[in-house]
Each structure stands twice: as structure tokens, then as C-alpha cells.
N, C-alpha and C positions, 0 to 999 in steps of 0.2 A: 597434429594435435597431440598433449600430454596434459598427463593429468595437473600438470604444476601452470599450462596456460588456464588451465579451467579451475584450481583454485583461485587464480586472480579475479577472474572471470567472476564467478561468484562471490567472491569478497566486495567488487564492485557493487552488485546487485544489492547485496546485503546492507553495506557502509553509506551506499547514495551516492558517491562519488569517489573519483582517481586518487584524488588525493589521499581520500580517509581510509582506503582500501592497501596505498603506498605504505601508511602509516599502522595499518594491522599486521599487514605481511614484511615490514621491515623493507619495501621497496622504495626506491624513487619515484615518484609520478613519471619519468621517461621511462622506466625500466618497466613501469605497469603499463602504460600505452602503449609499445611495442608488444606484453606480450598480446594484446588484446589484436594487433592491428594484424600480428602474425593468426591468431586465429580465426580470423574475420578475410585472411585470404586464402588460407586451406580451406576454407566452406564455400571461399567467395559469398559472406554477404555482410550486413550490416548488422550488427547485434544492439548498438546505443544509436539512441537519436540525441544529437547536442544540442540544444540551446542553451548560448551564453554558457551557465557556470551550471547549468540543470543539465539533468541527462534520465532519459529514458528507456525502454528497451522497447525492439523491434518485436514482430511476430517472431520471427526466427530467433531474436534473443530469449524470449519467452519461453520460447518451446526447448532451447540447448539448456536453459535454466532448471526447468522440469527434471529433464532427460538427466543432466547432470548430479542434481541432488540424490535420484535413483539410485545413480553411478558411484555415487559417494557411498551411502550406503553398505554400497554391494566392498566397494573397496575397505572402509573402515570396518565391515566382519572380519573381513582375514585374519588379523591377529589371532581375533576370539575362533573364528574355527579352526586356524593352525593350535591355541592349546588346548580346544575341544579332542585334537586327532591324537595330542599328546599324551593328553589324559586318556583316550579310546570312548571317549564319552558321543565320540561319531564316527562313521565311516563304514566301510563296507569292504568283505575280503570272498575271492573267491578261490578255492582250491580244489584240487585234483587228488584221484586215489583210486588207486587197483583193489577188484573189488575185495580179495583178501582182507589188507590194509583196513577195506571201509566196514568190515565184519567184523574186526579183530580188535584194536587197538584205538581205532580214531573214534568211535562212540566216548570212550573215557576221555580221547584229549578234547572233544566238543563238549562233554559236560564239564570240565574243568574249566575251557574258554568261554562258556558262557555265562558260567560261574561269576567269573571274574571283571569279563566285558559283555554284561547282558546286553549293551544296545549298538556292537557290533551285529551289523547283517550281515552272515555267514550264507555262502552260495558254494554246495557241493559237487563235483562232477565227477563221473565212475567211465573209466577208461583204463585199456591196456596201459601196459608202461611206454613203448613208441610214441603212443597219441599224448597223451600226459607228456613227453617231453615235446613233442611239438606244439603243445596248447601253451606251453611255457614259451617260447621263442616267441609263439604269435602273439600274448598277450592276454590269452587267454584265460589263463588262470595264471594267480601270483605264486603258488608254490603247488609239491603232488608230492606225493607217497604211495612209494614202491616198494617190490623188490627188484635185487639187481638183478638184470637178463645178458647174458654171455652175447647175446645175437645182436645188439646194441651198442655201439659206441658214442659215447653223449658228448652233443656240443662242447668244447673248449670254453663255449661263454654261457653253462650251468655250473652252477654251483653245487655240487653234490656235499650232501652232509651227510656220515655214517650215523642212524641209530640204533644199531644193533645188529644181530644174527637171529636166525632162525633156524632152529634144527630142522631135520625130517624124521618122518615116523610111519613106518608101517603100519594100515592099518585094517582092519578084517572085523566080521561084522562077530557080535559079543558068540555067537555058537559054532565057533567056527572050529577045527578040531586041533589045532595047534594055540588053542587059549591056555592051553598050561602049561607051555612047553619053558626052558627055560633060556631058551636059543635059538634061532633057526638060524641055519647059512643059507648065504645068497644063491648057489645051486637049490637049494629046494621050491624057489621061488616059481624055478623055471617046469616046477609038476602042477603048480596051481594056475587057475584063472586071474592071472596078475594083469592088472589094469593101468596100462603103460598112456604117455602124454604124443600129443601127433610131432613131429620135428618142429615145428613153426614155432612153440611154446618153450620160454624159458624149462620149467620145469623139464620139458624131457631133455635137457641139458645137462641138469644136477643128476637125474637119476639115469641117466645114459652112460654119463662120466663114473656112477656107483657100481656099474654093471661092467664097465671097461676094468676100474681100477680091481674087478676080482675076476677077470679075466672073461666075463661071459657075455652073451650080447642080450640086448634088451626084448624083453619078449614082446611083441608085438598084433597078438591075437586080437585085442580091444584095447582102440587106444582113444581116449575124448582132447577135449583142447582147449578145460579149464578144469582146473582145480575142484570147486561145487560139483560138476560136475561126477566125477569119480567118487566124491564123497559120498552125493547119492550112492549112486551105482553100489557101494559098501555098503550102506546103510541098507539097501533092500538085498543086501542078502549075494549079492551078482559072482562078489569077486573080493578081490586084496588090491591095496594099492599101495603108493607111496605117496607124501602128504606133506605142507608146510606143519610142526606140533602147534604154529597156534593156529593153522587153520581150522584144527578138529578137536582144541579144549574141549567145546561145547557140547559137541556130540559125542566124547570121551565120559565127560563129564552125567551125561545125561543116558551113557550106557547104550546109546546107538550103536558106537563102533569101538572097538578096544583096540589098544596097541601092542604091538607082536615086538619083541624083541629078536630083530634083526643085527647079524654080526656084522661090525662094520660101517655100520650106518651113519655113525654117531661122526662119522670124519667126512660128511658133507652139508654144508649150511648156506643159509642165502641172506644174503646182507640187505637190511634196509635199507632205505635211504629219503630224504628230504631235501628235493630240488627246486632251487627258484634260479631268476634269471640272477647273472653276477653282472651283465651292466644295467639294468633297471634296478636291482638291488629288491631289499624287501622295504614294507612301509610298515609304520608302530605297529598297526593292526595283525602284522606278517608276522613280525618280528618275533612279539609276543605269544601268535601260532608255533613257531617255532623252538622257544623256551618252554614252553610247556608239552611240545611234544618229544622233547629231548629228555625230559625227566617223567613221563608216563613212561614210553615207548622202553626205554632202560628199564623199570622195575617189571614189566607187563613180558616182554622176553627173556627177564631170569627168573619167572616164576615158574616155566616148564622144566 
């Protein structure tokens, strides 16, 4: 069956007859009886009852007549909901984001997207950067935001898009006894209660390689295996740590935790990134995620 037997089909029902039906759809009366006859044996059954020049419809014509006009329906939406999706006037997007990312930055690009496409359904989900590219391959999610993880090598068929850098920043809770200092080197690090990442975690990657490139090793007294994590830990007072700067705007901001100027520091950053798959591609709904988190995500990492 196709949908081009079952317009005939219907034109018949409609017109009364092969003939008038020939004559709507620019067919022959041969060319309209074959398609009928071929549909009538992909079902195996009778659709018309003939008499003479009259013709009637079976149970089974009745009921594919039914069915059909549904089917129509359904089929002549398409257009309208293919420029409903164009416009963003429907649909649904779900992404991915480390919870950093979902602290930092993506609040501003969600009120900007819904700004713009309020009646986009928006579906979030908070995962490491691993899981987030595997949620990508399965389907799972249309795009995630990260940062880059050394420990990771990403599928050939993601699409990595860079938006931006992120510095790192030393940070110690507001009383701490080097708040006025107008320096520290990375040796002095190693007399305090420094609060180092477990191996498994990108970060202790960056601040491993901080500790290597000034010759020392990473102190290893208390180490956690998220980012929040340590921040707490700072914020009550515990320790010092090293930190993404827009992880701890807020808490800088709000005089939790201050930043130490550490020598040296300044020459280690972690690159964002905006991954979806490259052979599924992205959809409007995506796309348009990704245009506006290209131009947040810029202004939002060179404010520190």
C-alpha cells in the first residue's frame, strides 16, 4: 500500500465513481482500477461492491475509508508542523551539563532560550564529562557542556565546539593569614592545608601539571573528587584550594572565599566545550541552543 493508492481510493468514495475520481486526479479509469485492484490485494479483500454503473463500499471499504481520512490528516500536518519546528514554535531539546557548566553559565543561556523560544520543552541532565559524551552517542541527550578532561579522548563522530577558557584561582577562606599578601609561590603552598583533586578527576590533571611545571609534587593530605566539593571545605574554613574562577564568582562575590594570588597560575586554563553528535547533527531547537550559548558563554568567561 501507498499513500498515492489510498488517495485514489478516496477520491472514488468521495466522486461516486471511477470515472469522476479518474477525472479529479487527472487519471485514466484503467490507471484508477488497477490502483484499486492492487490495493484490494495487498489486504486481500473487497473494498467496492459493483452493480452495473453504481458502486458501493464493503465493510472493509468503510472501515480503510475511516482509517484513511485519520491518516490524511495526520499526513497533511507535516508541512505545518515541519514550519512550527522552524519557527521553534514546537518541539522539545534535551541537554547535558557538568555540574560546574550547570552553576555557572547555562542559567543565563536557559533564560535567554526561553526568552526567545518559550514553548521549547527544555529537559536538563547533570553528569560528569565521560557520561555526557556517552549520553551523546546513545542518544540521549542532543548536545552537553563541559570542560575539557585530559583523561578523555572523544569520539571522532562528536563534534566538539570551543567556547572558551577558564582560568584557575586560588582560593582561602576571607581570614585566612596570607589575604594581604601580594604574592605567594607555589612552594609555600606546600606548608599549608592545600586541598588537592583524587587522580580520577580532570581537575587534578590541570593542578598536577601546575605543581609539575614549578617542579614540585602535588600535595596530597585531603584530596575530594568534585570541585563543590572543596569549595565547601574552603568556605568552612578547612583549607586552600585550587578552583575553576567561574566556579567561585559567587562565593568571591558574596565574600565566602577570596582569591590568593598565586605565582604562576595564570598559565593554566580549561577549555569549554559544546558537544553534540556530527552524524545526527543538531535540530533548530539545538542549533539555536548553541548560538546563544556561543555568545553568552564568551562574554560570561571574559568577565573574570
Amino acid at each position: 500500500m501507498n499513500l498515492n493508492q489510498l488517495r485514489v481510493f478516496c477520491a472514488i468514495v468521495e466522486e461516486g465513481s471511477f470515472r469522476q475520481a479518474g477525472e479529479k486526479l487527472f487519471l485514466s479509469q484503467p490507471s484508477v482500477s488497477q490502483y484499486i485492484a492492487a490495493l484490494e490485494k495487498n489486504y486481500d479483500v473487497k473494498l467496492f461492491l459493483r452493480r452495473g454503473r453504481s458502486i458501493s463500499l464493503t465493510p472493509e471499504g468503510r472501515t480503510l475509508y475511516i482509517l484513511a481520512q485519520d491518516l490524511f490528516k495526520l499526513v497533511d500536518a507535516v508541512p505545518e508542523k515541519f514550519r512550527e519546528m522552524q519557527l521553534l514554535k514546537y518541539g522539545e531539546l534535551c541537554i547535558g551539563t557538568t555540574p560546574t557548566c550547570g552553576k555557572t553559565f547555562l542559567p543565563l543561556i536557559m533564560s535567554e532560550y526561553r526568552h526567545k523560544f518559550p514553548h521549547i520543552k527544555v529537559q536538563i541532565k547533570t553528569a560528569n564529562e565521560e557520561t555526557l559524551l556517552t549520553m551523546i552517542e546513545k542518544d540521549e541527550i542532543e548536545l552537553a557542556f563541559f570542560g575539557h578532561n585530559p583523561l578523555l579522548s572523544p569520539s571522532s563522530t562528536l563534534t566538539m565546539q570551543s567556547l572558551g577558557r577558564s582560568s584557575f584561582a586560588l582560593i582561602a577562606p576571607p581570614d585566612h593569614p596570607w589575604a594581604q599578601w601580594k604574592i605567594i609561590s607555589p612552594a609555600q603552598l606546600l606548608e599549608e592545608n592545600f586541598i588537592s583533586y583524587s587522580k580520577d578527576t580532570a581537575h587534578y590533571c590541570f593542578v598536577n601539571d601546575f605543581f609539575l611545571n614549578n617542579k614540585l609534587k602535588t600535595p596530597r593530605l585531603t584530596q575530594v573528587d568534585n570541585e563543590e566539593l572543596l569549595l565547601q571545605l574552603v568556605t568552612q574554613g578547612f583549607g586552600m584550594g585550587i578552583a575553576m574562577e567561574i566556579a567561585v564568582r559567587k562565593e568571591v562575590k558574596q565574600k565566602e572565599v577570596i582569591i590568593l594570588p598565586l605565582q604562576n597560575l595564570a598559565g593554566i586554563s580549561r577549555e569549554i566545550f559544546l558537544a553534540h553528535s556530527t552524524i545526527k547533527g543538531l535540530t533548530y531547537a539545538g542549533w539555536e541552543m548553541g548560538k546563544i550559548a556561543e555568545q553568552i558563554t564568551f562574554s560570561f568567561l571574559n568577565q573574570g
